[in-house]
C-alpha positions, 0 to 999 in steps of 0.5 A, spaced: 500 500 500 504 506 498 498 510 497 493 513 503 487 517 500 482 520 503 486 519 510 481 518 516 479 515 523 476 508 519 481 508 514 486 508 519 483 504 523 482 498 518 489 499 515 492 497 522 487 491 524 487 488 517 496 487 517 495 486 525 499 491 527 496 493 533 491 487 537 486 486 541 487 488 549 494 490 547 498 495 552 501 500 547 507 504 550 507 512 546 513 515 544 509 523 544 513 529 542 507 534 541 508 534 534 503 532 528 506 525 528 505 523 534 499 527 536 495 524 530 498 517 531 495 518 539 488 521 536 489 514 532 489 509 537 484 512 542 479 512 537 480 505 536 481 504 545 474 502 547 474 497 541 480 494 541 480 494 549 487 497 549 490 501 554 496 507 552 501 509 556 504 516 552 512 518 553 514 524 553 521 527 553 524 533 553 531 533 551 533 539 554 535 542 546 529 548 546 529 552 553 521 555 554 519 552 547 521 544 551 517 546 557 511 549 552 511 541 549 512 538 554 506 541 558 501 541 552 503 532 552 501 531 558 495 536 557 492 532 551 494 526 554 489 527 560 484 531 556 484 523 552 483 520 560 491 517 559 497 519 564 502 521 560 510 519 563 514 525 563 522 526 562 527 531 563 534 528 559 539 534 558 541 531 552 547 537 550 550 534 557 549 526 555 552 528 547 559 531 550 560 526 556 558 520 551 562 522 545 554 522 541 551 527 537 546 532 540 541 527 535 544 520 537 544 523 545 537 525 543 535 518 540 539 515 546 534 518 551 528 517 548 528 510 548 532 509 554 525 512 557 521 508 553 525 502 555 523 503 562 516 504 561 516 498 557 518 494 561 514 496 568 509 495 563 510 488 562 512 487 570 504 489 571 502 486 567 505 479 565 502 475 560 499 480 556 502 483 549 505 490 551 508 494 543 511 500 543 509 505 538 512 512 535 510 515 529 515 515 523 511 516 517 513 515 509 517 521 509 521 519 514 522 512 512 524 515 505 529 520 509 532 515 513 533 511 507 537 517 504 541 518 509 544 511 510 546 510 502 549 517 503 554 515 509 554 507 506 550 501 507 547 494 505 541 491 505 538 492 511 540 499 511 536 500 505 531 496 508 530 502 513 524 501 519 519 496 519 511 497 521 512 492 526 520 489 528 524 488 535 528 493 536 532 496 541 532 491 549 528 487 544 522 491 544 516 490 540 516 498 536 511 498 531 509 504 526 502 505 524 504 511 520 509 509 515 506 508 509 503 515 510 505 521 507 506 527 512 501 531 508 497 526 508 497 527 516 498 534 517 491 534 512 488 529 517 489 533 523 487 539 519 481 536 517 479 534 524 480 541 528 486 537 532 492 542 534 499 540 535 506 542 537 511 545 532 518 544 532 522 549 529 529 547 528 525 542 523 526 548 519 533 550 519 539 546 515 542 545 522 542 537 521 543 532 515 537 529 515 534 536 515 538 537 508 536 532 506 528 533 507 528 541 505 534 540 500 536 534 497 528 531 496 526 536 492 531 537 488 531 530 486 524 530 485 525 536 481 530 535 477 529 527 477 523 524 479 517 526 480 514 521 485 522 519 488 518 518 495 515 512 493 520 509 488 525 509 494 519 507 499 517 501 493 526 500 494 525 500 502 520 494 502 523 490 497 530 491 501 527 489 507 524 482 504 531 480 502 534 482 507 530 478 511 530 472 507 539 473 507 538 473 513 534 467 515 540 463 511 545 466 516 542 464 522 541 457 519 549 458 517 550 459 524 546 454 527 549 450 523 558 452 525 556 452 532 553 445 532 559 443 529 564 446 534 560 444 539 562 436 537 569 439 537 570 442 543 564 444 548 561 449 546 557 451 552 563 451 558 564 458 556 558 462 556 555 466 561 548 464 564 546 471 561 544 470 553 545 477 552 553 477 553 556 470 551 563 470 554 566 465 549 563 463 543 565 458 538 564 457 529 567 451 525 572 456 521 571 451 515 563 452 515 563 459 515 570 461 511 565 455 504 559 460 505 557 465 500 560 471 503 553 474 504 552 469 509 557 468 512 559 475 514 552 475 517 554 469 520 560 473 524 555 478 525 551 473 530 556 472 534 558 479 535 550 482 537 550 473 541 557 476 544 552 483 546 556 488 540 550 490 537 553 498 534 559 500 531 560 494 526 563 496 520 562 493 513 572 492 514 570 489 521 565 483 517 569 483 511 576 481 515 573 477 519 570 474 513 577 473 510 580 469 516 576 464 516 577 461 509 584 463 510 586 457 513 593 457 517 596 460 522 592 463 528 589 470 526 586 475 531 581 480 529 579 486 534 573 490 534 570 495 538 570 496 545 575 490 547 571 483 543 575 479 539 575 473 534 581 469 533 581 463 527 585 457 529 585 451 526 578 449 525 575 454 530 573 461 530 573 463 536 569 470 539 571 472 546 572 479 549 579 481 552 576 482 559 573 476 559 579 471 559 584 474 564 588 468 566 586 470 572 580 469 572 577 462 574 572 459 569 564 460 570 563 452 572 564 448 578 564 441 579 560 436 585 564 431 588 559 425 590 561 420 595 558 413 597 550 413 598 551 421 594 554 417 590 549 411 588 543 417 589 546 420 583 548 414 579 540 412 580 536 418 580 540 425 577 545 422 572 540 422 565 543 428 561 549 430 566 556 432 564 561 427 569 565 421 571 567 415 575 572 414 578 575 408 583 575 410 590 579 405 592 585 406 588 584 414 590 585 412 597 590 406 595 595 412 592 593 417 596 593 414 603 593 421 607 587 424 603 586 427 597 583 434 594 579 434 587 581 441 584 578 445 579 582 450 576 586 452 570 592 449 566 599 449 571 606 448 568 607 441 569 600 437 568 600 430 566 594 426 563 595 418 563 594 416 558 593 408 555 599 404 557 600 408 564 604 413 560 604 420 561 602 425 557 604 433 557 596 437 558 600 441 553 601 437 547 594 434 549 592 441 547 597 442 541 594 435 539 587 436 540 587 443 536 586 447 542 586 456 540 593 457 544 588 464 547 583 458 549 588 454 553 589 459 560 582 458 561 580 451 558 578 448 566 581 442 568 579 437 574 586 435 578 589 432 584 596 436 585 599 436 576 595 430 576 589 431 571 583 426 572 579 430 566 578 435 561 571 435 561 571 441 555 575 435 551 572 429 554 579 426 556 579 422 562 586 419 566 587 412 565 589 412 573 584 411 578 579 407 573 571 404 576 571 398 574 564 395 577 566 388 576 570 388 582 565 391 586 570 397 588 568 403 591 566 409 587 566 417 587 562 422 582 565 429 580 560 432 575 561 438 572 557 443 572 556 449 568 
C-alpha cells in the first residue's frame, strides 16, 4: 500500500487491524513529542481504545535542546494526554550534557534518551502486567522512512540499511516498536489533523539546515524530485520494502549458517563451558572456521555478525570489521586475531573461530563452572536418580585412597606448568601437547578448566579426556566417587 487517500479515523483504523499491527487488549507504550506525528498517531489509537480494549501509556521527553519552547511541549503532552483520560510519563534528559560526556551527537544523545525512557516504561509495563502483549509505538511516517533511507546510502550501507524501519520489528532491549504511520505521507497527516480541528506542537529547528537529515528533507528531496523524479518518495519507499524482504530472507540463511558452525564446534570442543548464564553477553563463543570461511560471503559475514550482537556488540560494526573477519576464516593457517570495538575479539585457529572479549579471559580469572564431588550413598543417589543428561565421571575410590593414603583434594582450576594426563599404557602425557594435539586456540588454553589432584589431571571435561589412573571398574565391586561438572 504506498498510497493513503482520503486519510481518516476508519481508514486508519482498518489499515492497522487488517496487517495486525496493533491487537486486541494490547498495552501500547507512546513515544509523544507534541508534534503532528505523534499527536495524530495518539488521536489514532484512542479512537480505536474502547474497541480494541487497549490501554496507552504516552512518553514524553524533553531533551533539554529548546529552553521555554521544551517546557511549552512538554506541558501541552501531558495536557492532551489527560484531556484523552491517559497519564502521560514525563522526562527531563539534558541531552547537550549526555552528547559531550558520551562522545554522541546532540541527535544520537537525543535518540539515546528517548528510548532509554521508553525502555523503562516498557518494561514496568510488562512487570504489571505479565502475560499480556505490551508494543511500543512512535510515529515515523513515509517521509521519514524515505529520509532515513537517504541518509544511510549517503554515509554507506547494505541491505538492511536500505531496508530502513519496519511497521512492526524488535528493536532496541528487544522491544516490540511498531509504526502505524509509515506508509503515510506527512501531508497526508498534517491534512488529517487539519481536517479534524486537532492542534499540535511545532518544532522549529525542523526548519533550519542545522542537521543532515534536515538537508536532506528541505534540500536534497526536492531537488531530486525536481530535477529527477517526480514521485522519488515512493520509488525509494517501493526500494525500502523490497530491501527489507531480502534482507530478511539473507538473513534467515545466516542464522541457519550459524546454527549450523556452532553445532559443529560444539562436537569439537564444548561449546557451552564458556558462556555466561546471561544470553545477552556470551563470554566465549565458538564457529567451525571451515563452515563459515565455504559460505557465500553474504552469509557468512552475517554469520560473524551473530556472534558479535550473541557476544552483546550490537553498534559500531563496520562493513572492514565483517569483511576481515570474513577473510580469516577461509584463510586457513596460522592463528589470526581480529579486534573490534570496545575490547571483543575473534581469533581463527585451526578449525575454530573463536569470539571472546579481552576482559573476559584474564588468566586470572577462574572459569564460570564448578564441579560436585559425590561420595558413597551421594554417590549411588546420583548414579540412580540425577545422572540422565549430566556432564561427569567415575572414578575408583579405592585406588584414590590406595595412592593417596593421607587424603586427597579434587581441584578445579586452570592449566599449571607441569600437568600430566595418563594416558593408555600408564604413560604420561604433557596437558600441553594434549592441547597442541587436540587443536586447542593457544588464547583458549589459560582458561580451558581442568579437574586435578596436585599436576595430576583426572579430566578435561571441555575435551572429554579422562586419566587412565584411578579407573571404576564395577566388576570388582570397588568403591566409587562422582565429580560432575557443572556449568
Amino acid at each position: 500500500m504506498w498510497y493513503n487517500h482520503n486519510m481518516d479515523f476508519k481508514s486508519i483504523g482498518n489499515y492497522i487491524k487488517k496487517h495486525n499491527i496493533i491487537n486486541k487488549g494490547d498495552h501500547i507504550v507512546l513515544g509523544l513529542s507534541g508534534g503532528p506525528d505523534s499527536v495524530c498517531l495518539f488521536f489514532v489509537l484512542n479512537s480505536l481504545a474502547k474497541e480494541l480494549d487497549l490501554k496507552i501509556y504516552p512518553v514524553h521527553i524533553n531533551h533539554k535542546f529548546r529552553p521555554g519552547a521544551a517546557e511549552k511541549d512538554a506541558e501541552f503532552s501531558k495536557s492532551l494526554s489527560a484531556k484523552l483520560g491517559w497519564e502521560c510519563r514525563a522526562y527531563e534528559v539534558d541531552c547537550n550534557a549526555l552528547a559531550k560526556t558520551e562522545g554522541l551527537s546532540p541527535e544520537e544523545a537525543g535518540r539515546k534518551a528517548r528510548y532509554e525512557a521508553f525502555r523503562e516504561v516498557y518494561n514496568q509495563v510488562i512487570a504489571e502486567h505479565k502475560g499480556d502483549e505490551v508494543k511500543l509505538a512512535v510515529a515515523q511516517n513515509k517521509d521519514d522512512q524515505v529520509e532515513t533511507v537517504l541518509f544511510r546510502i549517503i554515509r554507506g550501507t547494505g541491505l538492511e540499511g536500505i531496508g530502513a524501519m519496519r511497521e512492526d520489528s524488535k528493536g532496541i532491549g528487544e522491544m516490540e516498536i511498531i509504526r502505524p504511520l509509515l506508509t503515510y505521507t506527512k501531508k497526508e497527516i498534517l491534512d488529517f489533523l487539519h481536517d479534524n480541528e486537532i492542534e499540535y506542537c511545532t518544532d522549529k529547528t525542523n526548519e533550519a539546515e542545522i542537521y543532515t537529515r534536515n538537508k536532506i528533507r528541505l534540500s536534497l528531496i526536492p531537488d531530486l524530485e525536481r530535477e529527477y523524479n517526480p514521485n522519488l518518495k515512493d520509488t525509494i519507499f517501493r526500494m525500502s520494502k523490497t530491501a527489507a524482504e531480502d534482507a530478511d530472507f539473507i538473513s534467515e540463511l545466516a542464522r541457519e549458517l550459524y546454527d549450523k558452525a556452532y553445532g559443529l564446534a560444539e562436537e569439537a570442543v564444548d561449546n557451552n563451558a564458556g558462556s555466561d548464564s546471561d544470553p545477552g553477553e556470551r563470554r566465549i563463543i565458538l564457529l567451525d572456521r571451515r563452515t563459515i570461511g565455504d559460505a557465500h560471503p553474504a552469509i557468512g559475514k552475517r554469520a560473524i555478525g551473530i556472534a558479535l550482537k550473541e557476544m552483546g556488540i550490537s553498534r559500531d560494526i563496520a562493513y572492514s570489521h565483517l569483511e576481515e573477519a570474513y577473510g580469516a576464516a577461509k584463510r586457513y593457517g596460522p592463528s589470526i586475531l581480529i579486534e573490534f570495538p570496545m575490547g571483543y575479539r575473534m581469533e581463527a585457529a585451526y578449525n575454530l573461530l573463536r569470539f571472546f572479549r579481552l576482559n573476559h579471559c584474564k588468566k586470572e580469572q577462574q572459569p564460570d563452572v564448578k564441579i560436585v564431588i559425590y561420595h558413597n550413598k551421594e554417590a549411588e543417589d546420583f548414579i540412580e536418580n540425577k545422572a540422565k543428561g549430566k556432564n561427569y565421571i567415575i572414578l575408583s575410590e579405592d585406588k584414590l585412597n590406595g595412592e593417596y593414603p593421607n587424603g586427597y583434594k579434587i581441584n578445579l582450576r586452570t592449566r599449571e606448568p607441569g600437568d600430566v594426563l595418563t594416558i593408555t599404557g600408564g604413560k604420561h602425557k604433557k596437558l600441553k601437547d594434549i592441547l597442541v594435539d587436540e587443536k586447542v586456540p593457544k588464547s583458549l588454553r589459560e582458561s580451558l578448566p581442568v579437574v586435578a589432584i596436585g599436576k595430576r589431571i583426572l579430566w578435561i571435561p571441555a575435551l572429554k579426556r579422562v586419566t587412565k589412573d584411578f579407573i571404576y571398574e564395577s566388576h570388582k565391586d570397588d568403591s566409587f566417587v562422582i565429580v560432575e561438572f557443572v556449568v
